[in-house]
OpenMM code with the backbone's topology and positions (N, CA, C; nanometers):
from openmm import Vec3, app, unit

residues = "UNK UNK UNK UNK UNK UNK UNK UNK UNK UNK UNK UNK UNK UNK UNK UNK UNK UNK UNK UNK UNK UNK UNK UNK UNK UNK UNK UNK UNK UNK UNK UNK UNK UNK UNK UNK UNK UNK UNK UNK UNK UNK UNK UNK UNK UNK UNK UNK UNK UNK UNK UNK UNK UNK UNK UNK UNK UNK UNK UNK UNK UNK UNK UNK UNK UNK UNK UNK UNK UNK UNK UNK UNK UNK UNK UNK UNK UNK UNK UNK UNK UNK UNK UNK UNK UNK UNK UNK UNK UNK UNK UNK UNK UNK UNK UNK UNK UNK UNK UNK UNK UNK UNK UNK UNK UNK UNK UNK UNK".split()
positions = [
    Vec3(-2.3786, -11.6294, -3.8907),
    Vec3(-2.4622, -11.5257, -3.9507),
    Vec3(-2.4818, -11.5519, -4.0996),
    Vec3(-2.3822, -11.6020, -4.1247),
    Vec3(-2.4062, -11.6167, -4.3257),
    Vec3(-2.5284, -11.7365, -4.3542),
    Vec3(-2.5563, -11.7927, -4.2638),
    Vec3(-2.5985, -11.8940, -4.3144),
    Vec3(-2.7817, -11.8470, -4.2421),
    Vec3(-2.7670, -11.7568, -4.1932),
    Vec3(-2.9044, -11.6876, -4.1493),
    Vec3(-2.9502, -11.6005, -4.2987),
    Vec3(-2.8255, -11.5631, -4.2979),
    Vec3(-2.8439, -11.4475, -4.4701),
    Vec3(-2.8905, -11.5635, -4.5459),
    Vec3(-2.8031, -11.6491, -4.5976),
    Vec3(-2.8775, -11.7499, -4.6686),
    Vec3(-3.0286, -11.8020, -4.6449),
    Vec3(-3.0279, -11.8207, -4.5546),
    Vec3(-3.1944, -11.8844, -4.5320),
    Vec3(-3.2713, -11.7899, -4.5867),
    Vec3(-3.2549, -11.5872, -4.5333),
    Vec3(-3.3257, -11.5149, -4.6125),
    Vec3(-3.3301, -11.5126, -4.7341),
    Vec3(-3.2328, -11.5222, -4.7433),
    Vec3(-3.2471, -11.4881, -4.9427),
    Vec3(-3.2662, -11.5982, -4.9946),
    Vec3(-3.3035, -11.7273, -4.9425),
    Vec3(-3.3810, -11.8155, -5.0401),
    Vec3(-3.5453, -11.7681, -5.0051),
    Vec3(-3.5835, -11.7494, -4.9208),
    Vec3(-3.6769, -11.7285, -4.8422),
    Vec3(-3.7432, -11.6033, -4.9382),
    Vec3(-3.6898, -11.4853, -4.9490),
    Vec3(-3.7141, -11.3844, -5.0295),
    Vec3(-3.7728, -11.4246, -5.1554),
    Vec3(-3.6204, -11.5198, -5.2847),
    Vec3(-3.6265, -11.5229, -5.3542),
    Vec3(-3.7655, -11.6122, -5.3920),
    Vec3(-3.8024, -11.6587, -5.3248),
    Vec3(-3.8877, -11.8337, -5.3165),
    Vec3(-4.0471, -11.7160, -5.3040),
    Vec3(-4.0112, -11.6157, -5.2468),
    Vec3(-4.1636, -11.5411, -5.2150),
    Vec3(-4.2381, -11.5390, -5.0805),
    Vec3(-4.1475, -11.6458, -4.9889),
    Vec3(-4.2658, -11.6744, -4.8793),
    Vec3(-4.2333, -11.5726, -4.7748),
    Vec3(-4.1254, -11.4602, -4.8076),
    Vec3(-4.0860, -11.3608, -4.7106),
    Vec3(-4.0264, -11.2356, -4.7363),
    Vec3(-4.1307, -11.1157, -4.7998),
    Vec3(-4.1200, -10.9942, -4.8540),
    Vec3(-3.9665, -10.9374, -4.8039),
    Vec3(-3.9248, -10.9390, -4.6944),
    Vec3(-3.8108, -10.8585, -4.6143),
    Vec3(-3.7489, -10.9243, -4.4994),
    Vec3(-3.6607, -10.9265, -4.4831),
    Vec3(-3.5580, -10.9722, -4.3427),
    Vec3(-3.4857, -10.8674, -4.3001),
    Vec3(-3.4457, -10.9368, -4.1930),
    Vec3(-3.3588, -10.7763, -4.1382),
    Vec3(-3.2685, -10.8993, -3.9884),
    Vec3(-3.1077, -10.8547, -4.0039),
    Vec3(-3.0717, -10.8891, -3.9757),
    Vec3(-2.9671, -10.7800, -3.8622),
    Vec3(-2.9350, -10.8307, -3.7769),
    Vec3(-2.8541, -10.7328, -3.6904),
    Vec3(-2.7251, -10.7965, -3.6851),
    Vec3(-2.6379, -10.6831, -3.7141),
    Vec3(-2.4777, -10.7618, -3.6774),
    Vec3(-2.3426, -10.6401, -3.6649),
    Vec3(-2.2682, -10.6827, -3.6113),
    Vec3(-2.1227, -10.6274, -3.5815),
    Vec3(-2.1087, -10.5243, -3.7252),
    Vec3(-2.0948, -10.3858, -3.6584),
    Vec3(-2.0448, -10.3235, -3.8003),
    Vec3(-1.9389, -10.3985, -3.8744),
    Vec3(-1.8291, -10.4615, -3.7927),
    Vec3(-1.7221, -10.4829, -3.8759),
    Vec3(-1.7524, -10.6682, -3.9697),
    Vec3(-1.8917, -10.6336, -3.9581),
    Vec3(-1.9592, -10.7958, -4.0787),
    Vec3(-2.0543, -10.7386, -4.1547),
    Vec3(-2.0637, -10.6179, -4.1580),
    Vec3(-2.1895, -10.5613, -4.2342),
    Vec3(-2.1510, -10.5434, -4.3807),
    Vec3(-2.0463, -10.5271, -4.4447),
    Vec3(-1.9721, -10.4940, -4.5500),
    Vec3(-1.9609, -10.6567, -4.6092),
    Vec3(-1.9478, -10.7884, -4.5478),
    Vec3(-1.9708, -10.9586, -4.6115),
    Vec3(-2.1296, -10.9575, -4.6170),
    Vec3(-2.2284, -10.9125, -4.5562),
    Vec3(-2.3296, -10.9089, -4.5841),
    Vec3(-2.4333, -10.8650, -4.6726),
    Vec3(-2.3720, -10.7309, -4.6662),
    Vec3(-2.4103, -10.6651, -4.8133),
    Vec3(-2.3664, -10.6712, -4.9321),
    Vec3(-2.2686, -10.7208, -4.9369),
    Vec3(-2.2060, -10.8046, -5.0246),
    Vec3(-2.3113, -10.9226, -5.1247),
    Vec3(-2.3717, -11.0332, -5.0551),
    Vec3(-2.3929, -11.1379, -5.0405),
    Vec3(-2.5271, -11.0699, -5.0757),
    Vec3(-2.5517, -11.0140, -4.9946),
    Vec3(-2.7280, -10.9359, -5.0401),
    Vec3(-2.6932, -10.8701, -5.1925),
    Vec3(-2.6036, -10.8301, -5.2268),
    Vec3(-2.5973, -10.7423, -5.3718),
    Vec3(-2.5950, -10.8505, -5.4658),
    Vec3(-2.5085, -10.9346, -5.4391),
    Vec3(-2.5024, -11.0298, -5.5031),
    Vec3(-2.6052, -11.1497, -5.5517),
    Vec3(-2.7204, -11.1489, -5.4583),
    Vec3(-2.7969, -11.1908, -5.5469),
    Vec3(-2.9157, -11.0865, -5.5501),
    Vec3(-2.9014, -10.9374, -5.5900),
    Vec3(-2.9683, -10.8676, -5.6451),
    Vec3(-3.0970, -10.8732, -5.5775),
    Vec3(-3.0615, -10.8389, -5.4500),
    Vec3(-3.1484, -10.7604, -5.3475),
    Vec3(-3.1408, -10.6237, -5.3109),
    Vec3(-3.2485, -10.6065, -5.2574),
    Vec3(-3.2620, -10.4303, -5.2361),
    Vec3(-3.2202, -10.4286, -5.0683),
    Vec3(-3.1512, -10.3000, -4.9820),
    Vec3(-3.1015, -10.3092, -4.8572),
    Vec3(-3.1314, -10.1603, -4.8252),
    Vec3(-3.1613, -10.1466, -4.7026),
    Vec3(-3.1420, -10.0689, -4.6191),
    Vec3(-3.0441, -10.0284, -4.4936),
    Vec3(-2.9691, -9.9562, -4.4384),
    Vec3(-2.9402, -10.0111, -4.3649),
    Vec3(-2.9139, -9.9179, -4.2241),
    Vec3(-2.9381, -9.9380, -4.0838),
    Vec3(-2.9645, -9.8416, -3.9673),
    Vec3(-2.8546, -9.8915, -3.8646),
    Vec3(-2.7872, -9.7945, -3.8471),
    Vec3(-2.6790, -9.8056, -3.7340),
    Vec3(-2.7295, -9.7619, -3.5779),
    Vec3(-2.7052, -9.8763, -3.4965),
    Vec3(-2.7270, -9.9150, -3.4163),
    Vec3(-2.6515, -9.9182, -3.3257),
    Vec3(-2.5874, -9.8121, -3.2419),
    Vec3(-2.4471, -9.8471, -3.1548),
    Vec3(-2.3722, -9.8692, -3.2060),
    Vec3(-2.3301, -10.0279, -3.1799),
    Vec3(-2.1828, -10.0919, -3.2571),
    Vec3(-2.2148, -10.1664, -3.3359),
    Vec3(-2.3666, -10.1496, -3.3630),
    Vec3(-2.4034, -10.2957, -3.4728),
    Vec3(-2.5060, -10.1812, -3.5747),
    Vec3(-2.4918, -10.2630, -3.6917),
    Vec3(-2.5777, -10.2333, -3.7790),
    Vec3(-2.7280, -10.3608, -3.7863),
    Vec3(-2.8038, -10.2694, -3.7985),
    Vec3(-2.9358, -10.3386, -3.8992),
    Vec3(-2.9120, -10.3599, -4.0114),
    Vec3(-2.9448, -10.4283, -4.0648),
    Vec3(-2.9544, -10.4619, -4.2223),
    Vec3(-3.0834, -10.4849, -4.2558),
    Vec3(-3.1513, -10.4519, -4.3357),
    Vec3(-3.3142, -10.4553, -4.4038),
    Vec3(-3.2866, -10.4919, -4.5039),
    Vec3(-3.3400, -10.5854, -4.5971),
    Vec3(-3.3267, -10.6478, -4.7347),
    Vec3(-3.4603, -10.7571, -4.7777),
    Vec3(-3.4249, -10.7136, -4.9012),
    Vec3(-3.5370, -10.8157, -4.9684),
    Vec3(-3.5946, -10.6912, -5.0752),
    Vec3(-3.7373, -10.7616, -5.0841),
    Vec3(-3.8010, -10.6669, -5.2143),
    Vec3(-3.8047, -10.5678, -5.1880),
    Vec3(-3.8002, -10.4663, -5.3461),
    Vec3(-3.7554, -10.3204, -5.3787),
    Vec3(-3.8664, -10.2416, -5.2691),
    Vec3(-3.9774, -10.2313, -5.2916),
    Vec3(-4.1080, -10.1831, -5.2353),
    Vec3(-4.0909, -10.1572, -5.1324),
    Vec3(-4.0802, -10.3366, -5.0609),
    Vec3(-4.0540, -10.3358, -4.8790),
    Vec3(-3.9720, -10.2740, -4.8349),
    Vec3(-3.8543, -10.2520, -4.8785),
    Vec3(-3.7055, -10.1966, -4.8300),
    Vec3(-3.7532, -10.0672, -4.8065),
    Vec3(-3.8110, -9.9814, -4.9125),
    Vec3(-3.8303, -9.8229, -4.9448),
    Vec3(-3.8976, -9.8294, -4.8552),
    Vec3(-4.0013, -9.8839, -4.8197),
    Vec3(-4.1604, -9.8941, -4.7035),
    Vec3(-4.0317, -9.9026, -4.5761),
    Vec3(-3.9960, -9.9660, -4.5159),
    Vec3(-3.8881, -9.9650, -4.4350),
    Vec3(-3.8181, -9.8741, -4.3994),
    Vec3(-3.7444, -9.8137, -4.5357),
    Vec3(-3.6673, -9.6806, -4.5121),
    Vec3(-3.7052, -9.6034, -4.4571),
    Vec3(-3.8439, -9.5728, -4.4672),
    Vec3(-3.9280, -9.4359, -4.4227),
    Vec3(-3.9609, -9.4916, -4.2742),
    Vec3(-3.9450, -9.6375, -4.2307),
    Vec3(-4.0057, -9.6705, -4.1033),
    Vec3(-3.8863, -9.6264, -4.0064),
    Vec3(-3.7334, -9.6626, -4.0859),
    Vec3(-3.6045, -9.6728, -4.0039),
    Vec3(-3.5663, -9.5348, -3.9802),
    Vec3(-3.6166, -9.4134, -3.9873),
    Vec3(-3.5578, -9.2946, -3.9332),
    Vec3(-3.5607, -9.2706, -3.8363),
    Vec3(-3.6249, -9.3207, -3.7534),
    Vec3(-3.6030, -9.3141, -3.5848),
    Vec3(-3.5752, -9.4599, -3.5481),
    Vec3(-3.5442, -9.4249, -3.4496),
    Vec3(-3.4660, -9.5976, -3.3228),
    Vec3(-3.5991, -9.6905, -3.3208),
    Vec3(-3.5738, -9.8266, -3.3717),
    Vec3(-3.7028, -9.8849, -3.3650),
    Vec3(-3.7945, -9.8686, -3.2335),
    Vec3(-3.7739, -9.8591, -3.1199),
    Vec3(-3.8265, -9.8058, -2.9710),
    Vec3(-3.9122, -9.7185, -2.9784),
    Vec3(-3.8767, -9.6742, -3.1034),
    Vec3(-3.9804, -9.5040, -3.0953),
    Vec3(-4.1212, -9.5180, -3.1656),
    Vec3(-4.1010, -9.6060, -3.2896),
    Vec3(-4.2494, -9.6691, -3.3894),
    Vec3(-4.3360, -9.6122, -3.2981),
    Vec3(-4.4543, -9.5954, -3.3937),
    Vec3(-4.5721, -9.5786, -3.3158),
    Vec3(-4.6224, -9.7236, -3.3434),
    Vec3(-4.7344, -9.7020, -3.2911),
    Vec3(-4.8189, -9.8775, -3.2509),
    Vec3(-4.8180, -9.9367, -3.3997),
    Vec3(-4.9165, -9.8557, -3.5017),
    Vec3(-4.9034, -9.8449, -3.6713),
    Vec3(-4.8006, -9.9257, -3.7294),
    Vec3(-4.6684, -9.8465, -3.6992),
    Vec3(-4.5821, -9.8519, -3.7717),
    Vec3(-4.4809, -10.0012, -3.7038),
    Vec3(-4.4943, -9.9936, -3.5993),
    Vec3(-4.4121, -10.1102, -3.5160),
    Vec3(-4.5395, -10.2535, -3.5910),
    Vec3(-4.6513, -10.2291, -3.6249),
    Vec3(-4.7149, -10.3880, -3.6515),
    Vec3(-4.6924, -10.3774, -3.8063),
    Vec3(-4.6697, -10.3050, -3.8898),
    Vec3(-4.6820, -10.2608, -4.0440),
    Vec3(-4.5074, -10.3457, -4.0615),
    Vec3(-4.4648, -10.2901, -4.0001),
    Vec3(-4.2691, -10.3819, -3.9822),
    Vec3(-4.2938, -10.5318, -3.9016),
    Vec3(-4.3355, -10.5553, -3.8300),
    Vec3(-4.3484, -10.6885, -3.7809),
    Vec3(-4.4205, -10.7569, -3.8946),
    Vec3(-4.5273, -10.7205, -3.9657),
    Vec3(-4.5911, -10.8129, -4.0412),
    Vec3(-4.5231, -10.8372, -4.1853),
    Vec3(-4.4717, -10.6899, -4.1445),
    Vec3(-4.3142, -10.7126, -4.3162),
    Vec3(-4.2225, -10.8070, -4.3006),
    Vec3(-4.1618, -10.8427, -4.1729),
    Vec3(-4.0680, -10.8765, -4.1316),
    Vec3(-4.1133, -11.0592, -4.1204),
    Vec3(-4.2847, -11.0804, -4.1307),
    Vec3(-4.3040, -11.1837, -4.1727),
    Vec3(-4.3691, -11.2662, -3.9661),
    Vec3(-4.3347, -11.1647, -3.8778),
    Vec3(-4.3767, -11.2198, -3.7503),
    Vec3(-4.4897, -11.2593, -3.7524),
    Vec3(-4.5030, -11.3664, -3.6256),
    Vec3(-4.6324, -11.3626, -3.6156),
    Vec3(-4.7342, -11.2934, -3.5696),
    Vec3(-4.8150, -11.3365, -3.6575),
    Vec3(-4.9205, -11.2204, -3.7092),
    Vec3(-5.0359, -11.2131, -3.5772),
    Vec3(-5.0809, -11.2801, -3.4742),
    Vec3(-5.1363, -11.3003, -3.3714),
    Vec3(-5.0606, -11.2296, -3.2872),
    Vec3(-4.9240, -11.2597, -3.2681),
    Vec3(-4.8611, -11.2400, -3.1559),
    Vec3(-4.8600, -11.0751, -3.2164),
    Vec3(-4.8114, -11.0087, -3.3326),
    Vec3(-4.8595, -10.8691, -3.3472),
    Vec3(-4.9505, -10.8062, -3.3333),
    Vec3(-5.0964, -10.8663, -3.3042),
    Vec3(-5.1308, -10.8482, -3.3174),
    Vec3(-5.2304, -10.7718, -3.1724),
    Vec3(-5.1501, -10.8867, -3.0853),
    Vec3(-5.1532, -10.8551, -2.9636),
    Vec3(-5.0189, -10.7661, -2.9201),
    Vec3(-4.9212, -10.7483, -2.9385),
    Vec3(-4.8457, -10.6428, -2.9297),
    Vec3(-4.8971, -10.5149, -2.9784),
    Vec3(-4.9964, -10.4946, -3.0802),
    Vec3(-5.0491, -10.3812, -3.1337),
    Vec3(-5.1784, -10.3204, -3.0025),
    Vec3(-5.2238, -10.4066, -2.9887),
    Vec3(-5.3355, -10.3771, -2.9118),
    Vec3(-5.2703, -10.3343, -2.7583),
    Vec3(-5.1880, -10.4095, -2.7399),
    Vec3(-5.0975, -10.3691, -2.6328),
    Vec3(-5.0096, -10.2050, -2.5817),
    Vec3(-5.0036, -10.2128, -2.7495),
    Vec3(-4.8741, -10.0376, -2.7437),
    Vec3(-4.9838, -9.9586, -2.7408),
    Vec3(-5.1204, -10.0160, -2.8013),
    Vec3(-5.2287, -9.9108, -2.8181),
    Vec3(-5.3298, -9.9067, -2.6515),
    Vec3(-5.2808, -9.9822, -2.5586),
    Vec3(-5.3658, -9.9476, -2.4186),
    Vec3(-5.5052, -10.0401, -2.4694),
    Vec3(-5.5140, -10.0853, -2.5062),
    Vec3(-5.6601, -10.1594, -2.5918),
    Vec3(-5.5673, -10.3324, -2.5268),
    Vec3(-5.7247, -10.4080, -2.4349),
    Vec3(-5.6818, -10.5518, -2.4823),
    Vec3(-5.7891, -10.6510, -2.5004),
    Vec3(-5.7391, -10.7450, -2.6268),
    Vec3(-5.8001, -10.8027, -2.6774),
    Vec3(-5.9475, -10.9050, -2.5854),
    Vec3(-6.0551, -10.9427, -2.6988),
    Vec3(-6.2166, -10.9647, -2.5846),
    Vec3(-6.1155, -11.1327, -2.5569),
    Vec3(-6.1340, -11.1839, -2.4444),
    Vec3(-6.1669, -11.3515, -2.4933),
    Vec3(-6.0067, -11.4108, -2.4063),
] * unit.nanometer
topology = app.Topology()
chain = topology.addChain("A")
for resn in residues:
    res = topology.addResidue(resn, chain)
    for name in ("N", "CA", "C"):
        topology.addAtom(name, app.Element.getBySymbol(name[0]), res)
């Protein structure tokens, strides 16, 4: 897992990826955020059963996030589930067809 954190936070710092979000064992969430503070990233973070989410990266995205993470990701509406995938840096096609999908709409072609 640390070395997934790492990839984000060069990834962040470098620009080519507004936010990450990582899932892991509550009892690793406390080395993670750690590691995220440490190089002066912004975090969110949503408990999940026995695991936490972790959301991190830029100040903006995180807050934009926060307001997405108050319900169980399952619940997003169509909006809000492609607005986090495209934060999260997915691909943008394949959301794009997942959007059209949650929305009963499918794409011409």
């Amino acid at each position: 897992m640390d070395s997934v954190i790492s990839t984000y936070i060069y990834e962040i710092k470098k620009g080519t990826k507004p936010l990450a979000l990582v899932t892991v064992p509550i009892n690793m969430a406390d080395k993670c955020i750690d590691k995220i503070i440490k190089n002066n990233l912004f975090y969110c973070l949503q408990k999940v059963n026995n695991k936490i989410n972790i959301f991190f990266g830029n100040n903006v995205c995180v807050e934009l996030a926060k307001g997405l993470i108050q319900k169980d990701l399952s619940k997003l509406s169509p909006h809000e589930d492609f607005i986090l995938g495209i934060m999260l840096g997915y691909n943008r096609i394949e959301q794009c067809s997942r959007y059209l999908n949650k929305q009963n709409l499918h794409p011409i072609g």
